[in-house]
ZAVO-373991 format. One record per residue (C-alpha): residue number from 1; chain; x, y, z. Coordinates in pm, 1 decimal, always signed. Layout:
! ZAVO-373991
SITE  num  chaine        px        py        pz
SITE  NUM       A         X         Y         Z
...
//
This chain:
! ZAVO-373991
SITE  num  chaine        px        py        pz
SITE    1       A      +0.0      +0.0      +0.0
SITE    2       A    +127.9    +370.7    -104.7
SITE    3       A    +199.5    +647.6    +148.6
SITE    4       A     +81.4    +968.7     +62.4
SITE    5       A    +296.0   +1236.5    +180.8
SITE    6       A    +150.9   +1540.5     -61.1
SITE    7       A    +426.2   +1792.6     +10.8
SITE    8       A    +795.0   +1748.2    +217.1
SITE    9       A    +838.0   +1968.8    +456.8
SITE   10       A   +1188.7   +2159.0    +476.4
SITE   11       A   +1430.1   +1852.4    +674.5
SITE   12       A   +1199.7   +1580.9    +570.9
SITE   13       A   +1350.1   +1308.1    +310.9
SITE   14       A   +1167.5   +1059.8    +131.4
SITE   15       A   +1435.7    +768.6     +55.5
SITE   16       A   +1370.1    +414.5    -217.6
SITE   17       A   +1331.2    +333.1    -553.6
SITE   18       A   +1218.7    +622.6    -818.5
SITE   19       A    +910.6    +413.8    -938.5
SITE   20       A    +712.0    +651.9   -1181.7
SITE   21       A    +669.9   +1049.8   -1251.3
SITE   22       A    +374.3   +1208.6   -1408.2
SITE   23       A    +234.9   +1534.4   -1403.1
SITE   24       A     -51.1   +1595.7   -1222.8
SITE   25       A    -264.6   +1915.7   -1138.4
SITE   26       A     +63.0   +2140.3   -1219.4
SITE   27       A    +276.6   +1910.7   -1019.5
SITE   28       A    +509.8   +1662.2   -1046.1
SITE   29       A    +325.2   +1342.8    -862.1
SITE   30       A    +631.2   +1084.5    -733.5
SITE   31       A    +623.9    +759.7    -622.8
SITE   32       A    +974.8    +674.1    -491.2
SITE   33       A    +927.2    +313.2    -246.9
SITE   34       A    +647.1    +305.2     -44.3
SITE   35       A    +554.5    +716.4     -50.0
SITE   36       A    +341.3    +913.2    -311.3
SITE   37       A    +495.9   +1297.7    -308.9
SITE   38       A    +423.8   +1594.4    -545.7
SITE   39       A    +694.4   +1790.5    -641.8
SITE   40       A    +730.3   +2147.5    -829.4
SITE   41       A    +788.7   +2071.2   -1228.8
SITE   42       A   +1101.0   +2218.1   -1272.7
SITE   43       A   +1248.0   +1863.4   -1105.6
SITE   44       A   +1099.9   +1645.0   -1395.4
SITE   45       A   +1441.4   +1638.3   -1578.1
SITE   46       A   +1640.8   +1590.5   -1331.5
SITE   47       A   +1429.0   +1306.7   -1160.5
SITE   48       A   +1421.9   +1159.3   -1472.8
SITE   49       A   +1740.2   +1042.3   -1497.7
SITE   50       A   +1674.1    +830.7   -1133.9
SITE   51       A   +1367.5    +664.9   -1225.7
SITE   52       A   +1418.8    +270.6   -1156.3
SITE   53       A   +1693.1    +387.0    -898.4
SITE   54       A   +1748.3    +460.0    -514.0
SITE   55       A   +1751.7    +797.9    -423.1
SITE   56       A   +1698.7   +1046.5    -158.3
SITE   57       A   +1511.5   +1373.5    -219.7
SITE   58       A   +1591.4   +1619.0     +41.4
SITE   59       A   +1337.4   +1916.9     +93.5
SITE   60       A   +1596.9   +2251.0    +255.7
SITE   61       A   +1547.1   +2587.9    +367.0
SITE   62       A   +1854.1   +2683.7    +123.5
SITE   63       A   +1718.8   +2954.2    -151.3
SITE   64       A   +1791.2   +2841.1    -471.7
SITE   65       A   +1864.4   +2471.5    -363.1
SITE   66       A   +1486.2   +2367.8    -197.6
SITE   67       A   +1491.5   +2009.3    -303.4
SITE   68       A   +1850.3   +1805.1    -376.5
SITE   69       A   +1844.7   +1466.3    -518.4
SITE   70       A   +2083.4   +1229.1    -403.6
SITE   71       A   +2156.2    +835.0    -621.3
SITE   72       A   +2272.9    +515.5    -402.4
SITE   73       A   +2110.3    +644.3     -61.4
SITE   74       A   +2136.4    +318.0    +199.3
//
Protein backbone atom coordinates (compact mmCIF):
# COMPACT_ATOMS: atom_id res chain seq x y z
CA UNK A 1 0.00 0.00 0.00
CA UNK A 2 1.28 3.71 -1.05
CA UNK A 3 2.00 6.48 1.49
CA UNK A 4 0.81 9.69 0.62
CA UNK A 5 2.96 12.36 1.81
CA UNK A 6 1.51 15.41 -0.61
CA UNK A 7 4.26 17.93 0.11
CA UNK A 8 7.95 17.48 2.17
CA UNK A 9 8.38 19.69 4.57
CA UNK A 10 11.89 21.59 4.76
CA UNK A 11 14.30 18.52 6.74
CA UNK A 12 12.00 15.81 5.71
CA UNK A 13 13.50 13.08 3.11
CA UNK A 14 11.67 10.60 1.31
CA UNK A 15 14.36 7.69 0.55
CA UNK A 16 13.70 4.15 -2.18
CA UNK A 17 13.31 3.33 -5.54
CA UNK A 18 12.19 6.23 -8.19
CA UNK A 19 9.11 4.14 -9.39
CA UNK A 20 7.12 6.52 -11.82
CA UNK A 21 6.70 10.50 -12.51
CA UNK A 22 3.74 12.09 -14.08
CA UNK A 23 2.35 15.34 -14.03
CA UNK A 24 -0.51 15.96 -12.23
CA UNK A 25 -2.65 19.16 -11.38
CA UNK A 26 0.63 21.40 -12.19
CA UNK A 27 2.77 19.11 -10.20
CA UNK A 28 5.10 16.62 -10.46
CA UNK A 29 3.25 13.43 -8.62
CA UNK A 30 6.31 10.85 -7.33
CA UNK A 31 6.24 7.60 -6.23
CA UNK A 32 9.75 6.74 -4.91
CA UNK A 33 9.27 3.13 -2.47
CA UNK A 34 6.47 3.05 -0.44
CA UNK A 35 5.55 7.16 -0.50
CA UNK A 36 3.41 9.13 -3.11
CA UNK A 37 4.96 12.98 -3.09
CA UNK A 38 4.24 15.94 -5.46
CA UNK A 39 6.94 17.91 -6.42
CA UNK A 40 7.30 21.47 -8.29
CA UNK A 41 7.89 20.71 -12.29
CA UNK A 42 11.01 22.18 -12.73
CA UNK A 43 12.48 18.63 -11.06
CA UNK A 44 11.00 16.45 -13.95
CA UNK A 45 14.41 16.38 -15.78
CA UNK A 46 16.41 15.90 -13.31
CA UNK A 47 14.29 13.07 -11.61
CA UNK A 48 14.22 11.59 -14.73
CA UNK A 49 17.40 10.42 -14.98
CA UNK A 50 16.74 8.31 -11.34
CA UNK A 51 13.68 6.65 -12.26
CA UNK A 52 14.19 2.71 -11.56
CA UNK A 53 16.93 3.87 -8.98
CA UNK A 54 17.48 4.60 -5.14
CA UNK A 55 17.52 7.98 -4.23
CA UNK A 56 16.99 10.47 -1.58
CA UNK A 57 15.11 13.74 -2.20
CA UNK A 58 15.91 16.19 0.41
CA UNK A 59 13.37 19.17 0.94
CA UNK A 60 15.97 22.51 2.56
CA UNK A 61 15.47 25.88 3.67
CA UNK A 62 18.54 26.84 1.24
CA UNK A 63 17.19 29.54 -1.51
CA UNK A 64 17.91 28.41 -4.72
CA UNK A 65 18.64 24.72 -3.63
CA UNK A 66 14.86 23.68 -1.98
CA UNK A 67 14.92 20.09 -3.03
CA UNK A 68 18.50 18.05 -3.76
CA UNK A 69 18.45 14.66 -5.18
CA UNK A 70 20.83 12.29 -4.04
CA UNK A 71 21.56 8.35 -6.21
CA UNK A 72 22.73 5.16 -4.02
CA UNK A 73 21.10 6.44 -0.61
CA UNK A 74 21.36 3.18 1.99
Amino acid sequence: MLKINPHLQPWQEIVGILRSITEENEELKVIVGKYVLYLPLYLKKELRKHIGKRIGILRTDIPGKEYLIAEGIK
